[in-house]
DRENPA-3360 file (N, C-alpha, C; in nm, 2 decimals, always signed):
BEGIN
1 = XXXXXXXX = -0.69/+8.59/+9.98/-0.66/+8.72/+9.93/-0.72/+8.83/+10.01 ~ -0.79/+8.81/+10.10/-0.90/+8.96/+10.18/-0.84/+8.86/+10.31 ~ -0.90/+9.00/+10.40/-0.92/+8.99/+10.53/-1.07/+8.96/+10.64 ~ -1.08/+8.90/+10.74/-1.20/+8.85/+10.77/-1.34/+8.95/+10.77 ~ -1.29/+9.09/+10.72/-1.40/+9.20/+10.71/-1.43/+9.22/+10.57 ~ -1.38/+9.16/+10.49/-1.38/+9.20/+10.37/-1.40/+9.07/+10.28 ~ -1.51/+8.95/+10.34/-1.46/+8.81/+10.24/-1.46/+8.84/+10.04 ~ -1.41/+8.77/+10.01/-1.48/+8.79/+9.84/-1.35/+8.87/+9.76;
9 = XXXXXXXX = -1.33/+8.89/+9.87/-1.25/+9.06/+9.78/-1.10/+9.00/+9.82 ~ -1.00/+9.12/+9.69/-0.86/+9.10/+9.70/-0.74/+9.20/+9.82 ~ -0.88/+9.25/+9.88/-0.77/+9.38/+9.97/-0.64/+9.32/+10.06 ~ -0.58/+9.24/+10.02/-0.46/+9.18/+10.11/-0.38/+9.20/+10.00 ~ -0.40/+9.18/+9.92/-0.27/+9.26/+9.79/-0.22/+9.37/+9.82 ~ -0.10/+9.39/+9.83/-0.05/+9.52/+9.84/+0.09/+9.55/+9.73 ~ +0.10/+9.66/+9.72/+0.25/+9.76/+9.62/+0.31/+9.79/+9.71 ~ +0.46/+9.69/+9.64/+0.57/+9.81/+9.73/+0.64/+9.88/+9.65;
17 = XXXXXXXX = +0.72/+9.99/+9.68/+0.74/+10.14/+9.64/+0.90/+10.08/+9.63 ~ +0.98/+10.02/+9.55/+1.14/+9.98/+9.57/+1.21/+10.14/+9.60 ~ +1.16/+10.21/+9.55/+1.24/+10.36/+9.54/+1.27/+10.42/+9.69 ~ +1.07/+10.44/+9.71/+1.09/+10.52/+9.82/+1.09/+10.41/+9.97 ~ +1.04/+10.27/+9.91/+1.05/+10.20/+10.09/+0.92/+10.22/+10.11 ~ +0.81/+10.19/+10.03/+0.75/+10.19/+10.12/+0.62/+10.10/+10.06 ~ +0.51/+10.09/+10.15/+0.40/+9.95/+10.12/+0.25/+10.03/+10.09 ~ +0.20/+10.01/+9.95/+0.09/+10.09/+9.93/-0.03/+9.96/+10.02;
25 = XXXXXXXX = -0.10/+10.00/+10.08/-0.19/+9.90/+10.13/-0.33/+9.92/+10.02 ~ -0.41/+9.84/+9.99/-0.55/+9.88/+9.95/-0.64/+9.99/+10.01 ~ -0.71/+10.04/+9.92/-0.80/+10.17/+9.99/-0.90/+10.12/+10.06 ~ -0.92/+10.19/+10.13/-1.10/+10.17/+10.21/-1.16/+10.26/+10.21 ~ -1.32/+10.25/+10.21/-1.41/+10.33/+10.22/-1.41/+10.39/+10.38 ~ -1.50/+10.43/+10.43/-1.50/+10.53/+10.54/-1.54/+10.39/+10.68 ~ -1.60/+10.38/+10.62/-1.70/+10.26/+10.68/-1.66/+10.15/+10.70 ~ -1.49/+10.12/+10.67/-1.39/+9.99/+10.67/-1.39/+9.90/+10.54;
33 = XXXXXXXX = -1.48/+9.92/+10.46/-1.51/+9.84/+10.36/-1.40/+9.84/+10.25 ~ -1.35/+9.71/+10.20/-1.27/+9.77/+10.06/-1.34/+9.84/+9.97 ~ -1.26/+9.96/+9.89/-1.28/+9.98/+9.80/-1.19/+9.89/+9.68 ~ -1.31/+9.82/+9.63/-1.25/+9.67/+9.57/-1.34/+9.62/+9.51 ~ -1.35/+9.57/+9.37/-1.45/+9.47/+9.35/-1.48/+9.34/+9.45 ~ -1.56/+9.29/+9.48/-1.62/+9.17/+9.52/-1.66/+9.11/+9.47 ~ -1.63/+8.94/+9.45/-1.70/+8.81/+9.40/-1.84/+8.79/+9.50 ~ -1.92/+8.71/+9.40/-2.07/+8.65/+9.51/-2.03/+8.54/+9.56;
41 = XXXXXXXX = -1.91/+8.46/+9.56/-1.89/+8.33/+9.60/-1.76/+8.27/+9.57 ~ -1.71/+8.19/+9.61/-1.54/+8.18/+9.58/-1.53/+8.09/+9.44 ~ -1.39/+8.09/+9.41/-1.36/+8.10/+9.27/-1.36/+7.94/+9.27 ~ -1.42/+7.83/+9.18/-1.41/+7.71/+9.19/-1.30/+7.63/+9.09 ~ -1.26/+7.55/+9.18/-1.14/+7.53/+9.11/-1.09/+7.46/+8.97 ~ -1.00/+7.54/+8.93/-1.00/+7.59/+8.79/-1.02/+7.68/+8.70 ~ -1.12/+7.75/+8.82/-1.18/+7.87/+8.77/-1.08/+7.97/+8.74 ~ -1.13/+8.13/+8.71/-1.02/+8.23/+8.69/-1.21/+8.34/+8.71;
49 = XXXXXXXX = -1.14/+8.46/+8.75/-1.24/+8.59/+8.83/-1.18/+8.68/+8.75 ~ -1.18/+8.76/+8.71/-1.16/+8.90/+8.71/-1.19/+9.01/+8.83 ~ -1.08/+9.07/+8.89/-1.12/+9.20/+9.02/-1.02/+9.30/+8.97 ~ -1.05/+9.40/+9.05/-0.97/+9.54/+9.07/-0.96/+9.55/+9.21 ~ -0.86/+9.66/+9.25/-0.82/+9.67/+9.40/-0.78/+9.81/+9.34 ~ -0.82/+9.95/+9.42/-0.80/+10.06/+9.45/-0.68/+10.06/+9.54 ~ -0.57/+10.14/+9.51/-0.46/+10.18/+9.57/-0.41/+10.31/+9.58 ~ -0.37/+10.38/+9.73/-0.29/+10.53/+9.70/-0.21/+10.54/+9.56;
57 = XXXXXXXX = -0.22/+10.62/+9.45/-0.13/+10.72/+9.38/+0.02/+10.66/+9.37 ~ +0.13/+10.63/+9.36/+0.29/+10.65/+9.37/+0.32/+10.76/+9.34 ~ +0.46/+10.77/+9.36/+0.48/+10.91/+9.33/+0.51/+10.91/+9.16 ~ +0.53/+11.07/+9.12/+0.51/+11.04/+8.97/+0.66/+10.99/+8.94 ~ +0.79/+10.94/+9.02/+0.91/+10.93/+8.96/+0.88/+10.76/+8.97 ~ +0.77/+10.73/+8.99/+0.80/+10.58/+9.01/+0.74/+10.52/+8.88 ~ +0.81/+10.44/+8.83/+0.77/+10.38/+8.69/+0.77/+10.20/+8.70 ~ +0.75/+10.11/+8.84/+0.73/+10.01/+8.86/+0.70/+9.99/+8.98;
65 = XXXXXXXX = +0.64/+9.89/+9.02/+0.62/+9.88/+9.17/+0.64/+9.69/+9.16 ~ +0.60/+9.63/+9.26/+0.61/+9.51/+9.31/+0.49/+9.44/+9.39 ~ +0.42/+9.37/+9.33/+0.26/+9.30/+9.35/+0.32/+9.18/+9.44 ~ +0.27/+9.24/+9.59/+0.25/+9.11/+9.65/+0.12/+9.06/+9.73 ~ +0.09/+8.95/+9.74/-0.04/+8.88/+9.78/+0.00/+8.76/+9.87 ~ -0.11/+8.75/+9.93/-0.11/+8.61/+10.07/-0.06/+8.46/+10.00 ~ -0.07/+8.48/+9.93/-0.04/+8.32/+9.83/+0.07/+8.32/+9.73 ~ +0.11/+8.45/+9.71/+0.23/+8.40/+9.55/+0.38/+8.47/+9.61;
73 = XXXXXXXX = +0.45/+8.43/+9.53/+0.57/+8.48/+9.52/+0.57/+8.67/+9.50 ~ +0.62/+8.77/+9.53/+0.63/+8.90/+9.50/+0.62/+8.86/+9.33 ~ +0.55/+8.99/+9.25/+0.58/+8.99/+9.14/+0.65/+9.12/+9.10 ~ +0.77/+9.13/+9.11/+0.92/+9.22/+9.06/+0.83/+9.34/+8.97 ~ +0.89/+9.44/+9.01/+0.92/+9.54/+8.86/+0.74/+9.54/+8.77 ~ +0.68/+9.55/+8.82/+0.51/+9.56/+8.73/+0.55/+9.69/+8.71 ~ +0.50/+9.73/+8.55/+0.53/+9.88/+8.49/+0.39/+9.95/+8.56 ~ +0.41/+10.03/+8.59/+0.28/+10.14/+8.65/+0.29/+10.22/+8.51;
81 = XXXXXXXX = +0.11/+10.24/+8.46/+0.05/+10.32/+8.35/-0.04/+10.35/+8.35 ~ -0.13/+10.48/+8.27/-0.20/+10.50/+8.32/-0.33/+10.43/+8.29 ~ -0.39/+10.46/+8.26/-0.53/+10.41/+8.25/-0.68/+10.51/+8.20 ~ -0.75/+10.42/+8.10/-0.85/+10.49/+8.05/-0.96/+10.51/+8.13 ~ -0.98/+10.40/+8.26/-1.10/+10.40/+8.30/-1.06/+10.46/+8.47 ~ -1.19/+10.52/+8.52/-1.17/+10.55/+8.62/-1.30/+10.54/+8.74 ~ -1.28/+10.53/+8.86/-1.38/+10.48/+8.93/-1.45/+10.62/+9.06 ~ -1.55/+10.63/+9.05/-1.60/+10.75/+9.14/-1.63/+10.69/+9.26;
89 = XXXXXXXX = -1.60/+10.76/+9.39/-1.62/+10.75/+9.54/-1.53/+10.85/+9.64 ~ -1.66/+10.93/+9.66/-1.66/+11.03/+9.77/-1.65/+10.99/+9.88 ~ -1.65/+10.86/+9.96/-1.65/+10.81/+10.10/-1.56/+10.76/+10.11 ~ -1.38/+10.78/+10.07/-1.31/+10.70/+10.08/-1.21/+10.76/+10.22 ~ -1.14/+10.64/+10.30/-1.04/+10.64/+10.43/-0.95/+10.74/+10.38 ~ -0.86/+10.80/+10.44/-0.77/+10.83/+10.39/-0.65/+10.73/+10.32 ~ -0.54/+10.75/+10.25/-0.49/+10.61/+10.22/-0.40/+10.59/+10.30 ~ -0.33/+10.46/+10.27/-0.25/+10.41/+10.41/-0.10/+10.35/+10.34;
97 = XXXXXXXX = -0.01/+10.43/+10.34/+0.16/+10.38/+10.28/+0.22/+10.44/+10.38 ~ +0.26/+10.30/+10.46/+0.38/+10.23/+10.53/+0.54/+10.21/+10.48 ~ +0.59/+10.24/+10.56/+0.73/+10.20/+10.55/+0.76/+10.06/+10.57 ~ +0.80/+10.02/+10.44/+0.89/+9.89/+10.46/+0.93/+9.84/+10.61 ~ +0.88/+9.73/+10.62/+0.99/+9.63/+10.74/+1.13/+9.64/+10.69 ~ +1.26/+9.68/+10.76/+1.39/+9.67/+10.68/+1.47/+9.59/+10.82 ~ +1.54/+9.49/+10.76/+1.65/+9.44/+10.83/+1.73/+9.52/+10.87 ~ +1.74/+9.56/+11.01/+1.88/+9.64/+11.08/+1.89/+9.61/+11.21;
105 = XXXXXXXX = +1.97/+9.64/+11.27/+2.02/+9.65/+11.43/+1.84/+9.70/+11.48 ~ +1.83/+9.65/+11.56/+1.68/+9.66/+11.66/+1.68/+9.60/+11.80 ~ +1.72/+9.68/+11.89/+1.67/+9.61/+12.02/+1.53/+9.57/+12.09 ~ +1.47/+9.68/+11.96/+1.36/+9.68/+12.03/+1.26/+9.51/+11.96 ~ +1.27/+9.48/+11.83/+1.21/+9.35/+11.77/+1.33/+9.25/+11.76 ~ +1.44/+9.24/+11.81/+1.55/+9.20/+11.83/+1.61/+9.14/+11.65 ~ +1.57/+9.20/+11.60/+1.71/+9.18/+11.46/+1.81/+9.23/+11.44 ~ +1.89/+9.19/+11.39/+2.03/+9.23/+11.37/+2.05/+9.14/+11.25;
113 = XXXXXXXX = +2.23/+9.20/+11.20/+2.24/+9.17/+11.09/+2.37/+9.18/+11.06 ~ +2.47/+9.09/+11.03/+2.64/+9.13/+10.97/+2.66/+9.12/+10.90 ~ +2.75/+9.14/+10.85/+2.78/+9.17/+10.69/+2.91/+9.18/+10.66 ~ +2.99/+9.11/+10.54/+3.10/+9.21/+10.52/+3.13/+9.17/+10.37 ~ +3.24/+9.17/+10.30/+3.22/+9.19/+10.16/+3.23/+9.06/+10.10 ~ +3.21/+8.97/+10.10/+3.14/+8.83/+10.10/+2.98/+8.79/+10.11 ~ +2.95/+8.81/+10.26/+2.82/+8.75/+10.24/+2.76/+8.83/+10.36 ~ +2.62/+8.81/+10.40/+2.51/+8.88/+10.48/+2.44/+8.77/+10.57;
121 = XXXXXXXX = +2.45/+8.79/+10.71/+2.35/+8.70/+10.77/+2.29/+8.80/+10.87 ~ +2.15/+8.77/+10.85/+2.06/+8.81/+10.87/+1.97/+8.75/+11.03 ~ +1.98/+8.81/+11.11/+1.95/+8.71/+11.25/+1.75/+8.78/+11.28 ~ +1.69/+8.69/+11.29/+1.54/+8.71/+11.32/+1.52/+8.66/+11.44 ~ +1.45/+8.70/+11.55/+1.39/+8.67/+11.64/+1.27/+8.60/+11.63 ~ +1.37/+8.44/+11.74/+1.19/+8.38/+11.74/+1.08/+8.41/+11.75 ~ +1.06/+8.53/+11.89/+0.94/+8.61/+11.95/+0.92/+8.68/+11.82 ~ +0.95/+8.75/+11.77/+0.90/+8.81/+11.68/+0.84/+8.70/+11.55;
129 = XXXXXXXX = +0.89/+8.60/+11.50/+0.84/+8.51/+11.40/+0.74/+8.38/+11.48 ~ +0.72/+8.39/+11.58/+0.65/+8.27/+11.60/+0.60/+8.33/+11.78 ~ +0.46/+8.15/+11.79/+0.46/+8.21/+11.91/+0.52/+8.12/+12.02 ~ +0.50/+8.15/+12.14/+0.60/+8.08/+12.25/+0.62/+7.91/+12.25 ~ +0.71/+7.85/+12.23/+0.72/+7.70/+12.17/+0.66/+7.67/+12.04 ~ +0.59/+7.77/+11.94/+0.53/+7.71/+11.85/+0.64/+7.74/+11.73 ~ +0.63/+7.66/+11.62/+0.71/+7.67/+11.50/+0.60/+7.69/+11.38 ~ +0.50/+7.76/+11.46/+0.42/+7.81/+11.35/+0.45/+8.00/+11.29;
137 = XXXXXXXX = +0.49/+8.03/+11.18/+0.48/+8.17/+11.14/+0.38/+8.24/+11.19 ~ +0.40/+8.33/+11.25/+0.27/+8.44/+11.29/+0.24/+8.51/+11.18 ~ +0.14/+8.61/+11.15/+0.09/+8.71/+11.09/+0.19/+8.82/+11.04 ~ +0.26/+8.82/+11.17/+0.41/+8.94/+11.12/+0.51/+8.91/+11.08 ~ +0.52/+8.79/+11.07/+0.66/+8.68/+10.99/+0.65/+8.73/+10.87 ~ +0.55/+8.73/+10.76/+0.55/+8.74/+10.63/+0.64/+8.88/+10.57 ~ +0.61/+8.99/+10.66/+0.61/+9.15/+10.65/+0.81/+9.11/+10.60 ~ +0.83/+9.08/+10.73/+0.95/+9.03/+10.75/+1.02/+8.95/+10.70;
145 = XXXXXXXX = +0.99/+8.84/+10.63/+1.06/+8.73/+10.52/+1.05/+8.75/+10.42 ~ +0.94/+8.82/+10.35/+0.97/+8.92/+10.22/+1.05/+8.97/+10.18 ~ +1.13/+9.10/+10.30/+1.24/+9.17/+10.28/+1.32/+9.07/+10.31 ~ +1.38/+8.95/+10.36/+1.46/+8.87/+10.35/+1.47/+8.83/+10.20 ~ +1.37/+8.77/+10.14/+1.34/+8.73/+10.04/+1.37/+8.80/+9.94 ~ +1.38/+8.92/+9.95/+1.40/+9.03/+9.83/+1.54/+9.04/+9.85 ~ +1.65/+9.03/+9.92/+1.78/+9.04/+9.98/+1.86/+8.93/+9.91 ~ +1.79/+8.85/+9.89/+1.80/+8.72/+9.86/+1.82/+8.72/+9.71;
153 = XXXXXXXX = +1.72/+8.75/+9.68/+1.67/+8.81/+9.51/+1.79/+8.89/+9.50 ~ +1.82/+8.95/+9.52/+1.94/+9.09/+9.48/+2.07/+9.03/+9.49 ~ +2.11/+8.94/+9.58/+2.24/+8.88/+9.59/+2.23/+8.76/+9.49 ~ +2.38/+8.75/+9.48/+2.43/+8.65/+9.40/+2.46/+8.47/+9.43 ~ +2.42/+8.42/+9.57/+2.44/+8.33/+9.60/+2.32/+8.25/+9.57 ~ +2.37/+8.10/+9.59/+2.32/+8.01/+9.45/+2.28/+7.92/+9.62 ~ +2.32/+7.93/+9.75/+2.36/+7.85/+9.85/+2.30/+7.98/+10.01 ~ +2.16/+7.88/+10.04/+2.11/+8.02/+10.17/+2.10/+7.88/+10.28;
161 = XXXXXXXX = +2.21/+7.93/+10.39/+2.15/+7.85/+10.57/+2.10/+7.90/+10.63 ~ +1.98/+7.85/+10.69/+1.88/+7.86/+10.74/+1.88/+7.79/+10.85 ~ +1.92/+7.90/+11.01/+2.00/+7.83/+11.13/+1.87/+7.84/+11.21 ~ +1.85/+7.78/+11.32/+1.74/+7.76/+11.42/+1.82/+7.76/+11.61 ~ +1.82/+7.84/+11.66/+1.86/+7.79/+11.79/+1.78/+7.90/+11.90 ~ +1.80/+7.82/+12.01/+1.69/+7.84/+12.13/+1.82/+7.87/+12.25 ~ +1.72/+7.94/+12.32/+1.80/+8.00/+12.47/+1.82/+7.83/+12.56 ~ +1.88/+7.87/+12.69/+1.92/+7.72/+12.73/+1.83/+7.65/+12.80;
169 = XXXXXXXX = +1.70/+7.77/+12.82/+1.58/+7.71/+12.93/+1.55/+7.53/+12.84 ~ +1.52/+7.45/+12.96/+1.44/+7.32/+12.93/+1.59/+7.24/+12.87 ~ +1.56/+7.17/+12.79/+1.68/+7.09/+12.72/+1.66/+7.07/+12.59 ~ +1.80/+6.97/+12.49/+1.83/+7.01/+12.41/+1.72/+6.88/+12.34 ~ +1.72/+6.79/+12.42/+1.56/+6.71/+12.34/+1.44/+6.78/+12.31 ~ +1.42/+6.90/+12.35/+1.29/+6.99/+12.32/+1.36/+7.08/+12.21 ~ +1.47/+7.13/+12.26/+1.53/+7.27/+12.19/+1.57/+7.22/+12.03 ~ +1.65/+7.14/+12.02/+1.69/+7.09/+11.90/+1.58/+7.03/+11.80;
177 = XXXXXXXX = +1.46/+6.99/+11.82/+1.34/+6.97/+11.74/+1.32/+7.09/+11.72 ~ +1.26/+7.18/+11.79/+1.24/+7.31/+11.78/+1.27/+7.40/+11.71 ~ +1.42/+7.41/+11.73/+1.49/+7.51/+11.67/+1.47/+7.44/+11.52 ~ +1.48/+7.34/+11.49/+1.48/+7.26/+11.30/+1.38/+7.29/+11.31 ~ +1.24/+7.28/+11.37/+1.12/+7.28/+11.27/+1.11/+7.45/+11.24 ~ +1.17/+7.52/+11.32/+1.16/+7.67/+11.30/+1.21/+7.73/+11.17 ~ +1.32/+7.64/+11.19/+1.44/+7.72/+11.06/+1.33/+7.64/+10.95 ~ +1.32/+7.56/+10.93/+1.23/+7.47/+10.83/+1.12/+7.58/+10.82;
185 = XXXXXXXX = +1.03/+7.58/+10.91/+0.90/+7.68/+10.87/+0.96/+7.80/+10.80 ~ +1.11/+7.91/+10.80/+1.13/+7.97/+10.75/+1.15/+7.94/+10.61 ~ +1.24/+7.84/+10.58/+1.28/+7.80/+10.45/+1.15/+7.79/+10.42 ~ +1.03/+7.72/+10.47/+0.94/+7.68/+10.32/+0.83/+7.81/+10.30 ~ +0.85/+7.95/+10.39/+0.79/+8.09/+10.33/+0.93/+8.16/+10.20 ~ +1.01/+8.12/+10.25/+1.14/+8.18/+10.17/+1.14/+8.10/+10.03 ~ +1.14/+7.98/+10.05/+1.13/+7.92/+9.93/+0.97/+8.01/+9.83 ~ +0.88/+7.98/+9.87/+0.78/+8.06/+9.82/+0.80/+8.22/+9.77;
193 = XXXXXXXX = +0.90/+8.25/+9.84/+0.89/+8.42/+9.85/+1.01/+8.44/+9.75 ~ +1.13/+8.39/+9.72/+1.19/+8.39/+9.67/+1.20/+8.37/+9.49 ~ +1.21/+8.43/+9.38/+1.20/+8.43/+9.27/+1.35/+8.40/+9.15 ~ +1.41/+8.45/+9.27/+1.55/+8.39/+9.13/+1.55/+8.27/+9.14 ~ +1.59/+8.15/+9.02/+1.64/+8.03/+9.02/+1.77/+8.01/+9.08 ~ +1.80/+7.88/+9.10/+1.85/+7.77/+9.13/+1.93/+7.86/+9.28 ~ +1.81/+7.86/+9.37/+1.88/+7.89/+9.48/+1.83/+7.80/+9.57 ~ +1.95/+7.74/+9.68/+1.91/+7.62/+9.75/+1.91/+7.67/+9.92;
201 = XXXXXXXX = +1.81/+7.57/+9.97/+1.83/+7.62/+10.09/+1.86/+7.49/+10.20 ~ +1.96/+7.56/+10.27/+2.04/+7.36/+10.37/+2.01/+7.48/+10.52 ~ +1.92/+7.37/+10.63/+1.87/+7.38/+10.71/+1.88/+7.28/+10.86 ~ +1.94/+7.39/+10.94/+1.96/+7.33/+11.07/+1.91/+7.39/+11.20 ~ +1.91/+7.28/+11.29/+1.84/+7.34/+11.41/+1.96/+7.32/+11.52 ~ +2.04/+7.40/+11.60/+2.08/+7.40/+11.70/+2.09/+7.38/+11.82 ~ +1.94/+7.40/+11.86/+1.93/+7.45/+12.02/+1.97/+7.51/+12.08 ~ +2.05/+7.51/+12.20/+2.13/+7.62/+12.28/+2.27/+7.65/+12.21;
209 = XXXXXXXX = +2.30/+7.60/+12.11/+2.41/+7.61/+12.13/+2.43/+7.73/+12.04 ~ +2.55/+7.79/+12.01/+2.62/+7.92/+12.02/+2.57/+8.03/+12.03 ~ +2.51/+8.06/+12.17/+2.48/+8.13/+12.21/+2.50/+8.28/+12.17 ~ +2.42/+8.37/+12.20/+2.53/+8.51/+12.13/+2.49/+8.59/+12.24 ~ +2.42/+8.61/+12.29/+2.41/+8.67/+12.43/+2.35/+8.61/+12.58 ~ +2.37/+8.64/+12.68/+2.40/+8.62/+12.81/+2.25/+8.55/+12.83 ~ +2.27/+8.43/+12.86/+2.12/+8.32/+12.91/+2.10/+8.34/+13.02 ~ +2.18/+8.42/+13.13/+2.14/+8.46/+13.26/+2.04/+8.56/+13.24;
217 = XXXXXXXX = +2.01/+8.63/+13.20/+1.89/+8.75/+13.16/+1.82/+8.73/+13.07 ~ +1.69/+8.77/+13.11/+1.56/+8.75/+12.99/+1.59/+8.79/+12.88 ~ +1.64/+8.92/+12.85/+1.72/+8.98/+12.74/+1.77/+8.89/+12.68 ~ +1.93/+8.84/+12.72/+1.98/+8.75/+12.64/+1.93/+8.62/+12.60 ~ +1.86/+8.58/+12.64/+1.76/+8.45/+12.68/+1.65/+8.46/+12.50 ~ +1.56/+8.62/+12.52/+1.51/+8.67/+12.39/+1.61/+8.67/+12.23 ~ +1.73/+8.72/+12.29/+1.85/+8.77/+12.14/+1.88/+8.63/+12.17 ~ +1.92/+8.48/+12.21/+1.96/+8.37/+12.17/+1.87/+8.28/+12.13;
225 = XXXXXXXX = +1.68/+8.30/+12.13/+1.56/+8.26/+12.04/+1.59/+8.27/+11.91 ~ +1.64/+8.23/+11.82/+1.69/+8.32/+11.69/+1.65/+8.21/+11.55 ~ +1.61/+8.26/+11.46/+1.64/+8.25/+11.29/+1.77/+8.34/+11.22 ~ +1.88/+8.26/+11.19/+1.96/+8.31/+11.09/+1.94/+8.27/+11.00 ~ +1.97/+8.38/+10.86/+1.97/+8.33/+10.75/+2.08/+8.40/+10.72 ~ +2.16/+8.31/+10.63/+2.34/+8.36/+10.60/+2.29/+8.32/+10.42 ~ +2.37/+8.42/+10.36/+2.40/+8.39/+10.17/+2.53/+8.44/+10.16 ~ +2.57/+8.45/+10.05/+2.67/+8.51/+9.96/+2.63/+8.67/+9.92;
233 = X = +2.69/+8.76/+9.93/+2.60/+8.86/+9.86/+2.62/+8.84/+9.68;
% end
């Protein structure tokens, strides 16, 4: 739940803003520290803690936000109210609300996205989700399969593919393991992040094949590294 400057504490929890788009992060004091309660020692299993986490304000039109954390599923729609009790500190950061990661055309993180009045597929960049040959999620994967995940949540499809394919460098005995353990590492953050019922996920790894841009240039080489995810809307 925290970050390596902060052990004990819940500051990796964060509110997102459905209205405006955007990500309340936890407060800090001046000095980097959360403004957060802290445990003296981790929670033993079985156990249950009680904490608080200080957060920027919403705006006053907002009447729910959305609780997410390093471990659970988004928790939808939390009513925002006010409260009796309140906490004093003059040394606080200023606060920090981010804009949403949003799935769109990007040359610059290479996502893209089509659509038409059926269904939505959603194309992710390897580079951007993992690191070079690994099928491990990076740190910035999550930001990003969330809003998949919420996309997901909103649509009506009972049925999500989860495609994996690689540029043509090396061969398809490396590329085709690759590409499946990739799409796989997606599916099992999505599976987690995802909250409506009985939604399934069928997963494949390609390798080079259907290419979508030019494997003679590094460019194309990057936009054919890819995670698709296709639904129903």
């Amino acid at each position: 739940m925290s970050d390596f400057n902060n052990p004990y504490t819940a500051n990796r929890i964060t509110l997102l803003d459905p209205t405006n788009q955007t990500r309340h992060l936890s407060m800090n004091q001046v000095n980097g520290s959360c403004f957060c309660s802290s445990l003296e020692e981790n929670i033993p299993a079985g156990g249950t803690a009680d904490m608080w986490v200080i957060f920027p304000e919403p705006p006053p039109d907002v009447q729910a936000m959305t609780v997410t954390t390093p471990l659970t599923p988004p928790m939808l729609d939390v009513p925002v109210t006010d409260s009796t009790e309140s906490v004093e500190n003059s040394g606080l950061a200023d606060p920090e609300i981010i804009p949403l990661t949003m799935i769109s055309d990007s040359l610059e993180d290479n996502t893209a996205r089509t659509e038409n009045n059926e269904e939505v597929s959603i194309i992710l960049a390897s580079d951007v989700l993992f690191g070079s040959g690994s099928a491990d999620l990076n740190a910035d994967a999550l930001d990003i399969l969330e809003q998949v995940a919420l996309e997901i949540d909103d649509a009506s499809s009972t049925v999500v593919s989860i495609d994996g394919y690689a540029d043509n460098t090396g061969n398809n005995s490396v590329n085709v393991p690759l590409s499946q353990e990739r799409a796989e590492a997606v599916e099992g953050q999505l599976v987690d992040l995802v909250t409506r019922g009985g939604v399934e996920f069928e997963v494949a790894g390609h390798g080079s094949a259907d290419p979508i841009a030019d494997n003679d240039t590094e460019e194309g080489r990057e936009r054919n590294r890819r995670v698709t995810v296709t639904f129903e809307k």
